[in-house]
C-alpha positions in Angstrom: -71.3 72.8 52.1 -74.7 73.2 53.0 -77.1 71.6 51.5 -75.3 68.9 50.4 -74.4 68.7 54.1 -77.2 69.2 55.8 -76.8 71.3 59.0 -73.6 71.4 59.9 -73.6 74.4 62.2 -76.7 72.6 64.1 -74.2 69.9 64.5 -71.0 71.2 65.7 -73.4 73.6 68.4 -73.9 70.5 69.8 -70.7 69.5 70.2 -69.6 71.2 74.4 -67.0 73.3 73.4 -66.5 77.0 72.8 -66.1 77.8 68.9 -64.6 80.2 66.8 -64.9 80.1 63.1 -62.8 81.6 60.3 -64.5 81.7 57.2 -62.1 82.2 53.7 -63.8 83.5 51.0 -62.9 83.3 47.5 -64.1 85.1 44.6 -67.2 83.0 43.8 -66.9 83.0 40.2 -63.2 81.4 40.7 -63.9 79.3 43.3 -67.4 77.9 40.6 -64.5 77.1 38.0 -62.1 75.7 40.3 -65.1 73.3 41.6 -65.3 72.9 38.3 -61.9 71.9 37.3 -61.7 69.8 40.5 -64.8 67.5 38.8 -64.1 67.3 35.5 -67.2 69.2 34.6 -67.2 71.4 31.4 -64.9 70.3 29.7 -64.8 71.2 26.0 -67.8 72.7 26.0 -68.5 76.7 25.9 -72.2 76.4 25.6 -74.8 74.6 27.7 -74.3 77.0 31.0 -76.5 75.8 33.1 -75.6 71.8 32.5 -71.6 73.4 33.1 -72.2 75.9 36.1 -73.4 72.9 38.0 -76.4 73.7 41.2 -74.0 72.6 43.8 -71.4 74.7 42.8 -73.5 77.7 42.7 -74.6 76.2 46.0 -71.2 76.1 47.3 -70.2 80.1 46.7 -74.3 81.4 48.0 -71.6 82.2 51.1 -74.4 83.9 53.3 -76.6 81.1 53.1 -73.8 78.6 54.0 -72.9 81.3 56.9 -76.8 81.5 58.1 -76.8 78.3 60.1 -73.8 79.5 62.1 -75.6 83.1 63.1 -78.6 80.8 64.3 -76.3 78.7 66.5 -73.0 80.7 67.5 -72.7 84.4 67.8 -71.3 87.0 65.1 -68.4 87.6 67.2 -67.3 84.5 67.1 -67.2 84.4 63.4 -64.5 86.1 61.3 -65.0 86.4 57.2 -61.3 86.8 55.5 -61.0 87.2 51.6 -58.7 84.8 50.4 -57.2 86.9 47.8 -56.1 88.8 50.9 -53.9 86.1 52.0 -52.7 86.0 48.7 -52.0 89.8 48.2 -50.6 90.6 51.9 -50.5 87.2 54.4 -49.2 88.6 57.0 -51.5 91.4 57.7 -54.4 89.0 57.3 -52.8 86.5 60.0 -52.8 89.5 62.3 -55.9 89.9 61.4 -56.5 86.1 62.9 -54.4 86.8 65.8 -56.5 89.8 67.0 -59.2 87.5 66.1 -58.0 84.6 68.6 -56.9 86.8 71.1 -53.3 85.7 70.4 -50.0 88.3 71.0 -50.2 90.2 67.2 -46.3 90.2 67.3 -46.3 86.2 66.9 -43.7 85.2 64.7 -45.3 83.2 61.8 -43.0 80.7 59.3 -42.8 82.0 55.6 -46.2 83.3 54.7 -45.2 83.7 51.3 -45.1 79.7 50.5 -48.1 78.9 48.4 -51.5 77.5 50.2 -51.0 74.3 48.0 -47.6 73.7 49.3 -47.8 75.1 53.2 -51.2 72.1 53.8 -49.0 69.7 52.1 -46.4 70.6 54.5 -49.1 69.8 57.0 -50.1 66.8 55.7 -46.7 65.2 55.2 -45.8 65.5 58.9 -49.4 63.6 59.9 -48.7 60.4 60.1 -49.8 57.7 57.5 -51.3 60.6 55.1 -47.8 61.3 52.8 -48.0 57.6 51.6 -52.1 58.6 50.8 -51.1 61.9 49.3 -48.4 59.9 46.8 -51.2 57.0 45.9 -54.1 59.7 46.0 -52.4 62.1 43.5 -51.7 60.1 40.5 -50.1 61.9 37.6 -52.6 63.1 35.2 -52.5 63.8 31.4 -52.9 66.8 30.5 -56.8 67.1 29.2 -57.4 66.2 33.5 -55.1 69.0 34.1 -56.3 71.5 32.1 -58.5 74.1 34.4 -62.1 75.1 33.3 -62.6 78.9 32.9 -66.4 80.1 33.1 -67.3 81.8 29.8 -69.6 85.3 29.4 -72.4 83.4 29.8 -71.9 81.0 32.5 -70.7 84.2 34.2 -73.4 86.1 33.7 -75.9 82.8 35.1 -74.0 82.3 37.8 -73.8 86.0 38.7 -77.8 86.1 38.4 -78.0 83.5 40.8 -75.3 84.6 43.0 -77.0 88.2 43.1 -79.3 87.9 46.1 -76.6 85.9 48.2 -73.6 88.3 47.3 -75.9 91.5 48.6 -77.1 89.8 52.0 -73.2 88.8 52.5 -72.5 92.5 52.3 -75.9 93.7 53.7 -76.0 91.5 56.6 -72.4 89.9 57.1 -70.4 93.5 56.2 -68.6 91.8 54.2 -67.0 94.3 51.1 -67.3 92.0 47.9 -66.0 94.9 45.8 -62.9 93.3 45.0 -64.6 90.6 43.4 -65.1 93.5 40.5 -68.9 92.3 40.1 -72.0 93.8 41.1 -73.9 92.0 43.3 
Protein backbone atom coordinates (compact mmCIF):
# COMPACT_ATOMS: atom_id res chain seq x y z
CA UNK A 1 0.00 0.00 0.00
CA UNK A 2 2.65 2.16 -0.98
CA UNK A 3 2.82 5.24 0.10
CA UNK A 4 1.03 4.84 3.03
CA UNK A 5 3.61 2.13 3.56
CA UNK A 6 6.61 3.38 2.66
CA UNK A 7 8.94 0.95 0.75
CA UNK A 8 7.88 -2.14 1.30
CA UNK A 9 9.58 -3.97 -1.54
CA UNK A 10 12.99 -2.20 -0.29
CA UNK A 11 12.10 -3.97 2.91
CA UNK A 12 11.28 -7.46 2.19
CA UNK A 13 14.73 -7.40 -0.47
CA UNK A 14 16.32 -7.20 2.56
CA UNK A 15 14.99 -9.90 4.10
CA UNK A 16 17.70 -13.43 2.82
CA UNK A 17 15.38 -15.34 1.12
CA UNK A 18 14.35 -16.08 -2.41
CA UNK A 19 10.91 -14.37 -3.32
CA UNK A 20 8.17 -14.86 -5.47
CA UNK A 21 5.21 -12.51 -5.61
CA UNK A 22 1.63 -12.92 -6.87
CA UNK A 23 0.01 -9.93 -7.39
CA UNK A 24 -4.25 -10.02 -7.61
CA UNK A 25 -5.60 -7.32 -9.26
CA UNK A 26 -9.03 -6.05 -9.11
CA UNK A 27 -10.93 -3.76 -11.18
CA UNK A 28 -9.80 -0.48 -9.70
CA UNK A 29 -12.88 1.25 -9.87
CA UNK A 30 -14.43 -1.73 -7.57
CA UNK A 31 -11.75 -2.28 -5.48
CA UNK A 32 -12.00 2.31 -4.84
CA UNK A 33 -15.70 1.55 -3.74
CA UNK A 34 -14.98 -1.46 -1.78
CA UNK A 35 -12.13 0.67 0.08
CA UNK A 36 -14.80 2.72 0.29
CA UNK A 37 -17.38 0.67 1.87
CA UNK A 38 -14.67 -0.89 4.09
CA UNK A 39 -14.31 2.99 5.70
CA UNK A 40 -17.40 4.23 5.85
CA UNK A 41 -16.53 6.94 3.45
CA UNK A 42 -19.37 8.31 1.18
CA UNK A 43 -21.95 7.64 2.56
CA UNK A 44 -25.16 9.39 1.50
CA UNK A 45 -23.59 11.62 -0.52
CA UNK A 46 -23.58 11.55 -4.51
CA UNK A 47 -21.72 14.73 -4.88
CA UNK A 48 -18.41 16.08 -3.52
CA UNK A 49 -16.13 13.37 -5.63
CA UNK A 50 -13.09 14.31 -4.77
CA UNK A 51 -13.79 14.53 -0.68
CA UNK A 52 -15.65 10.63 -1.50
CA UNK A 53 -12.97 9.11 -4.00
CA UNK A 54 -10.59 9.50 -1.16
CA UNK A 55 -6.31 10.03 -2.30
CA UNK A 56 -5.37 6.83 -0.70
CA UNK A 57 -7.76 4.89 -2.34
CA UNK A 58 -6.83 6.13 -5.69
CA UNK A 59 -3.44 5.50 -4.27
CA UNK A 60 -4.18 2.05 -3.46
CA UNK A 61 -5.51 0.87 -7.28
CA UNK A 62 -2.26 3.23 -9.18
CA UNK A 63 -1.16 -0.79 -9.39
CA UNK A 64 2.10 -0.02 -11.42
CA UNK A 65 3.30 2.37 -9.06
CA UNK A 66 2.61 0.04 -6.10
CA UNK A 67 4.42 -2.75 -8.44
CA UNK A 68 7.55 -0.30 -9.25
CA UNK A 69 9.35 -0.86 -5.99
CA UNK A 70 9.38 -4.61 -6.60
CA UNK A 71 10.94 -4.26 -10.46
CA UNK A 72 13.75 -2.13 -8.69
CA UNK A 73 14.42 -4.92 -6.03
CA UNK A 74 13.35 -8.49 -7.43
CA UNK A 75 13.19 -9.55 -11.02
CA UNK A 76 10.03 -9.58 -13.40
CA UNK A 77 10.17 -13.21 -13.38
CA UNK A 78 9.62 -13.59 -10.14
CA UNK A 79 6.44 -11.55 -10.19
CA UNK A 80 3.10 -12.89 -11.50
CA UNK A 81 0.01 -10.31 -12.04
CA UNK A 82 -3.47 -12.46 -11.92
CA UNK A 83 -6.94 -10.55 -12.47
CA UNK A 84 -9.03 -11.36 -9.70
CA UNK A 85 -12.22 -11.51 -11.60
CA UNK A 86 -10.33 -14.41 -13.23
CA UNK A 87 -10.38 -16.37 -10.07
CA UNK A 88 -13.83 -15.58 -9.91
CA UNK A 89 -14.82 -16.46 -13.59
CA UNK A 90 -12.56 -19.76 -13.93
CA UNK A 91 -10.41 -20.65 -10.47
CA UNK A 92 -9.05 -23.37 -11.53
CA UNK A 93 -7.32 -22.41 -14.66
CA UNK A 94 -5.93 -19.39 -12.83
CA UNK A 95 -4.41 -21.80 -9.97
CA UNK A 96 -2.70 -23.51 -12.75
CA UNK A 97 -1.80 -20.62 -13.74
CA UNK A 98 0.05 -20.28 -10.03
CA UNK A 99 1.24 -23.77 -10.27
CA UNK A 100 3.22 -23.22 -13.54
CA UNK A 101 4.14 -20.06 -11.78
CA UNK A 102 5.72 -21.97 -8.54
CA UNK A 103 7.11 -24.63 -10.46
CA UNK A 104 4.55 -27.01 -8.80
CA UNK A 105 3.14 -30.46 -10.74
CA UNK A 106 -0.06 -28.47 -12.79
CA UNK A 107 -2.14 -31.71 -12.13
CA UNK A 108 -2.25 -30.82 -8.21
CA UNK A 109 -5.49 -31.60 -6.84
CA UNK A 110 -6.86 -28.30 -5.27
CA UNK A 111 -10.01 -28.41 -2.54
CA UNK A 112 -13.31 -26.75 -3.97
CA UNK A 113 -12.25 -23.63 -5.85
CA UNK A 114 -15.66 -22.65 -6.24
CA UNK A 115 -16.14 -21.67 -2.32
CA UNK A 116 -16.16 -17.88 -2.14
CA UNK A 117 -12.76 -15.84 -1.33
CA UNK A 118 -14.62 -14.53 1.85
CA UNK A 119 -15.48 -17.94 3.07
CA UNK A 120 -12.11 -20.20 1.90
CA UNK A 121 -9.63 -17.21 4.28
CA UNK A 122 -12.09 -17.59 6.90
CA UNK A 123 -11.51 -21.26 6.59
CA UNK A 124 -7.98 -20.27 6.97
CA UNK A 125 -8.26 -18.22 9.75
CA UNK A 126 -10.51 -20.45 11.91
CA UNK A 127 -7.96 -23.32 11.87
CA UNK A 128 -4.97 -20.65 13.18
CA UNK A 129 -5.00 -20.75 16.44
CA UNK A 130 -6.45 -17.94 18.79
CA UNK A 131 -7.74 -15.94 15.64
CA UNK A 132 -11.63 -17.61 15.45
CA UNK A 133 -12.30 -16.14 18.97
CA UNK A 134 -10.73 -12.53 17.26
CA UNK A 135 -12.75 -13.11 14.08
CA UNK A 136 -16.24 -13.50 16.42
CA UNK A 137 -15.28 -10.25 18.72
CA UNK A 138 -13.75 -8.44 15.60
CA UNK A 139 -16.90 -8.84 13.36
CA UNK A 140 -19.67 -7.45 15.38
CA UNK A 141 -23.06 -7.36 13.76
CA UNK A 142 -23.77 -4.20 11.97
CA UNK A 143 -27.00 -2.35 11.20
CA UNK A 144 -27.71 -2.08 8.10
CA UNK A 145 -26.68 1.84 7.09
CA UNK A 146 -22.72 0.07 8.02
CA UNK A 147 -23.65 -2.61 5.76
CA UNK A 148 -24.86 -0.96 2.94
CA UNK A 149 -21.79 -0.83 0.13
CA UNK A 150 -20.86 2.49 -1.55
CA UNK A 151 -21.11 2.53 -5.34
CA UNK A 152 -18.93 5.26 -7.19
CA UNK A 153 -21.22 7.53 -9.15
CA UNK A 154 -20.51 9.02 -13.08
CA UNK A 155 -18.58 11.46 -11.60
CA UNK A 156 -16.48 9.91 -9.12
CA UNK A 157 -15.88 7.46 -11.90
CA UNK A 158 -14.90 9.66 -14.27
CA UNK A 159 -12.22 11.46 -11.41
CA UNK A 160 -10.88 8.52 -10.47
CA UNK A 161 -10.52 7.19 -14.09
CA UNK A 162 -8.51 10.65 -14.87
CA UNK A 163 -6.29 9.86 -12.25
CA UNK A 164 -5.98 6.31 -12.79
CA UNK A 165 -5.19 7.02 -16.58
CA UNK A 166 -1.44 7.33 -16.51
CA UNK A 167 -1.08 4.26 -13.99
CA UNK A 168 -3.61 1.91 -15.91
CA UNK A 169 -1.41 2.56 -19.35
CA UNK A 170 2.14 1.94 -17.79
CA UNK A 171 0.45 -1.32 -16.05
CA UNK A 172 -0.31 -2.51 -19.64
CA UNK A 173 2.66 -0.69 -21.36
CA UNK A 174 5.19 -1.83 -19.03
CA UNK A 175 3.76 -4.79 -16.83
CA UNK A 176 1.69 -6.47 -20.06
CA UNK A 177 -0.85 -6.51 -18.15
CA UNK A 178 -4.43 -6.57 -20.53
CA UNK A 179 -6.80 -4.15 -18.45
CA UNK A 180 -9.47 -4.57 -21.14
CA UNK A 181 -11.79 -6.40 -19.05
CA UNK A 182 -11.93 -3.67 -16.79
CA UNK A 183 -14.25 -2.18 -19.79
CA UNK A 184 -12.42 1.42 -19.31
CA UNK A 185 -9.99 3.15 -21.29
CA UNK A 186 -6.99 3.72 -19.81
Amino acid sequence: MHPAVPCPAQRIAQTPAGFYFIYLLGNPLTRIAAQQTQAGAGRGTEGGLQESVLRSHIDASRYAMQLDGYRQHFRPEDVLLLRSEDFESDPLKLMKRVCCFLEIAPDFEFPDLTASREAVAGDWLDVLPGLSRWRRNRRAPRGKAERDSCTLGPEQRAYALRELRDDLTRLEDEWDFDISAWNHEP
